[in-house]
N, C-alpha and C positions, 0 to 999 in steps of 0.2 A: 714838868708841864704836861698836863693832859692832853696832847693832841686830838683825840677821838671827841671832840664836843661842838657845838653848834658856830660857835666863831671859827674854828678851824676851816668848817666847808664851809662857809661866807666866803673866807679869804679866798678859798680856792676856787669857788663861783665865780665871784667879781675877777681873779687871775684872767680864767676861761673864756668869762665875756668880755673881757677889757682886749684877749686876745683872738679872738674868731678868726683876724684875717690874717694873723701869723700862724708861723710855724709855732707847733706845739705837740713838745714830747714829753713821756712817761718821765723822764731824768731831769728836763727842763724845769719843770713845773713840781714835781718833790724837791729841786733843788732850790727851787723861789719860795717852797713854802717851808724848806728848812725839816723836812720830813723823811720818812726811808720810804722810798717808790714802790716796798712791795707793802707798806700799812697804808698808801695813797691807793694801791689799787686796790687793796681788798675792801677799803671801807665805802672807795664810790661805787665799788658791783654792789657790796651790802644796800646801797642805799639806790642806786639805778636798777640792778638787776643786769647790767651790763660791764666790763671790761671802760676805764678810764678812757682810754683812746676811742673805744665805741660810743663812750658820751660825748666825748671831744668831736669827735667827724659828726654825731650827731648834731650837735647844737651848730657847726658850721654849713650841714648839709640845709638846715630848718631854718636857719637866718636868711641863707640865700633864696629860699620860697621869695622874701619879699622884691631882690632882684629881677627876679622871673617876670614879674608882672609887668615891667619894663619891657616893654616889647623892641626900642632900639638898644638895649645891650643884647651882646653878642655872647652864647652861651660860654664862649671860649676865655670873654673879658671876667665873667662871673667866676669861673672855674681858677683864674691867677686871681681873682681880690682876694678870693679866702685860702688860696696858699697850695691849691692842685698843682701836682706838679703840669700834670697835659690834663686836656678836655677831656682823654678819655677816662683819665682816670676818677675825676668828679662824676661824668656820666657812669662809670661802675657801680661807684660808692650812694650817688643819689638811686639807681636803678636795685641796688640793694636792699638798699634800707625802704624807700618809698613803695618798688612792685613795678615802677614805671620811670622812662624816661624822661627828663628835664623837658623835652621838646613835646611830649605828648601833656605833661601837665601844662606846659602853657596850651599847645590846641583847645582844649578840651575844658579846660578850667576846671578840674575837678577838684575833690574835697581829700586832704591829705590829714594824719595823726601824725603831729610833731613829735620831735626828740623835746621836750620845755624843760626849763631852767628849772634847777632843783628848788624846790620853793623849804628854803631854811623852817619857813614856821610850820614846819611838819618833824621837826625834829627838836626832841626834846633832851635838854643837860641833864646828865647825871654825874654823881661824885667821880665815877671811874670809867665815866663812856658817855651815850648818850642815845635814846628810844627813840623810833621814827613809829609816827603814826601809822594807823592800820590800813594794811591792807585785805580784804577780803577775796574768801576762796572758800573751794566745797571738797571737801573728801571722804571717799568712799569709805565705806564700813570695814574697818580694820582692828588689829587681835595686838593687844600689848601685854606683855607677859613678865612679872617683877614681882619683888617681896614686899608687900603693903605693907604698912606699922602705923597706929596711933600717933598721932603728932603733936603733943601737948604746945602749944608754942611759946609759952613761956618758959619752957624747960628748953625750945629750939632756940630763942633768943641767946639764953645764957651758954646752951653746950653746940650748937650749932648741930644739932643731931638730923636735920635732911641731909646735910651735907656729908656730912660720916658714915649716912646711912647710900646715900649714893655712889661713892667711893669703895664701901665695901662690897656694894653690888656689882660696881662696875667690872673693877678688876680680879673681883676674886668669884662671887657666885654666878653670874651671868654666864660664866666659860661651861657651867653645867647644861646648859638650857641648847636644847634641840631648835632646829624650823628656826631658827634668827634669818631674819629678813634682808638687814642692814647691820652688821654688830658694832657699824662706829657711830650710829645718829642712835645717840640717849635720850630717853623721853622722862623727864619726870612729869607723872597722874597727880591731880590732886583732886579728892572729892571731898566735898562739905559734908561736913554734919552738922545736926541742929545746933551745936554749943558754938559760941562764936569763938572758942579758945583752941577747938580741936578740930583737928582736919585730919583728913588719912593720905598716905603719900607711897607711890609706890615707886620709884624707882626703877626702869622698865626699859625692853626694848620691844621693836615687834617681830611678833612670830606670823609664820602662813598659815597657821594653822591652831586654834583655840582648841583649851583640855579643862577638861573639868578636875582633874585633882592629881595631883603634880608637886606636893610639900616640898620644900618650905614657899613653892613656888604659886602664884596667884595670878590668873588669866580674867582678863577684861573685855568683852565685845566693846568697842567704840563704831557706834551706830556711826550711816553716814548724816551729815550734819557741814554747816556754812558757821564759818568763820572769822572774826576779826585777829587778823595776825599781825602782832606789836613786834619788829625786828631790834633786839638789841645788840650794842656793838661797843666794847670794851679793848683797853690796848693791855690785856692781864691774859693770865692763864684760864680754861674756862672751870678749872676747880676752884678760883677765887669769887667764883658765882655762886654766894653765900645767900644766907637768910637776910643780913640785915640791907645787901644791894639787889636782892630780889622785890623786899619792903618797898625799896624806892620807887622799883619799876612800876608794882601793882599800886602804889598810892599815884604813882601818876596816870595812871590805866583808868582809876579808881572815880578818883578824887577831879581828873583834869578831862578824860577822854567822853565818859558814860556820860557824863551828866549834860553832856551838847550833843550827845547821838539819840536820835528816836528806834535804834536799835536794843532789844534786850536781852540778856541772857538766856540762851537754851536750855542751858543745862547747870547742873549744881557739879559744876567741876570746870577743872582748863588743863593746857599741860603745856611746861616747854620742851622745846624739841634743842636738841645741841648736835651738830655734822661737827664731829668731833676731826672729821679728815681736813677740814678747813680750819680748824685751831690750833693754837701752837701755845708756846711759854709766852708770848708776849702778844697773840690775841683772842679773844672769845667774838662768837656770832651766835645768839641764841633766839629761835622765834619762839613769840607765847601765844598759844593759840585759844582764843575766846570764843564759845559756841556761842551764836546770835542767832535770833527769828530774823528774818528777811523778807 
């Protein structure tokens, strides 16, 4: 069974909200969804940007806002409903996350950003995983430095050649290359060309510092430029991030994302990025980054 898909974090949603005012653990709750606690916490940082338990205190810190507004409960009643052990430790954990005090938010009535429920329809099924809609960001003008190659893709369909061609770069020419920035976050370039059957693919990491000629090696200015970033997230190694599970991603990017955004494409290229220090035999995290006008 594919854990990593969009029913999977339903269950664990509805778990989470069915439980706000109990106790709820990392072990508790992988062992109710039948899952290993360390693929439960990597895929809800993948998808919060937070640590499990930080989503958990979150959604109980955020639920109890609507307490607050009660002016005869007593901060200390609110702090045992949802499972604090003492007042003060709800007053830490809300003074953390919110900036301010329980008791000054009630004074003051001001306007807070919740921890909100993970909304499922922002995540999409895949055969081996499953894409969470974009998030957007801007990044600086940066140097990626890799061995480009013509990409016929119906020769890549049949021989799987980005993939061979990244793997050779990875672990064997890349070790030549000077000024490496990060050597475990892989970036595969891809630039269009006019033919819709050919694309160019470089295989890449970044460097601090761009050169003009460096054989077999090829340097690319990547201007600074805003973002839609597609997070994907698979329960496989991240070398089984192939052409024909790549396919699926961009047709659902494609086919399912663009065509309800009033956003367009910047640029005649994208790249995904893989933090190879966060993958393992048994998970990948890859974001794919879409240059858009804004």
């Amino acid at each position: 069974m594919n854990l990593a898909n969009r029913q999977f974090i339903e269950d664990a949603v509805i778990l989470i909200e069915e439980n706000l005012k109990n106790k709820l653990s990392l072990d508790e709750i992988s062992e109710s969804l039948c899952i290993s606690k360390f693929h439960l916490h990597r895929i809800f940082r993948a998808i919060t940007g937070m640590p499990l338990i930080s989503y958990v205190r979150g959604r109980k810190l955020s639920s109890s806002l609507t307490e607050l507004f009660d002016y005869k409960l007593k901060i200390i009643d609110i702090a045992y409903e949802y499972n604090f052990e003492y007042e003060q430790s709800y007053e830490r954990a809300f003074k953390q996350l919110f900036k301010i005090s329980p008791s000054f938010f009630r004074q003051q009535r001001c306007e807070l950003s919740v921890v909100q429920r993970i909304d499922t329809g922002l995540i999409n099924d895949t055969s081996h995983g499953f894409l969470i809609a974009p998030r957007y960001c801007v990044k600086h003008k940066f140097y990626l430095a890799g061995m480009e190659a013509i990409i016929d893709q119906t020769e890549n369909y049949k021989n799987n050649t980005t993939n061979t061609n990244a793997l050779d770069f990875y672990y064997k020419s890349r070790l030549e290359l000077a000024n490496c920035v990060n050597e475990q976050i892989y970036y595969g370039f891809v630039t269009y060309s006019n033919s819709s059957n050919i694309d160019f693919y470089m295989p890449s990491v970044e460097v601090s510092e761009p050169f003009s000629s460096n054989p077999p090696f090829t340097c690319r200015t990547i201007e600074a430029c805003n973002y839609a970033v597609f997070r994907y997230v698979g329960l496989h190694p991240p070398e089984d991030l192939n052409i024909l599970l790549l396919k699926e991603l961009y047709d659902l990017i494609y086919m399912k994302w663009k065509p309800m955004t009033q956003f367009k494409q910047a640029g005649r290229y994208h790249f995904e990025r893989i933090d190879l220090k966060i993958c393992s035999s048994n998970y990948c995290e890859a974001d794919i980054y879409m240059p858009v006008n804004v």
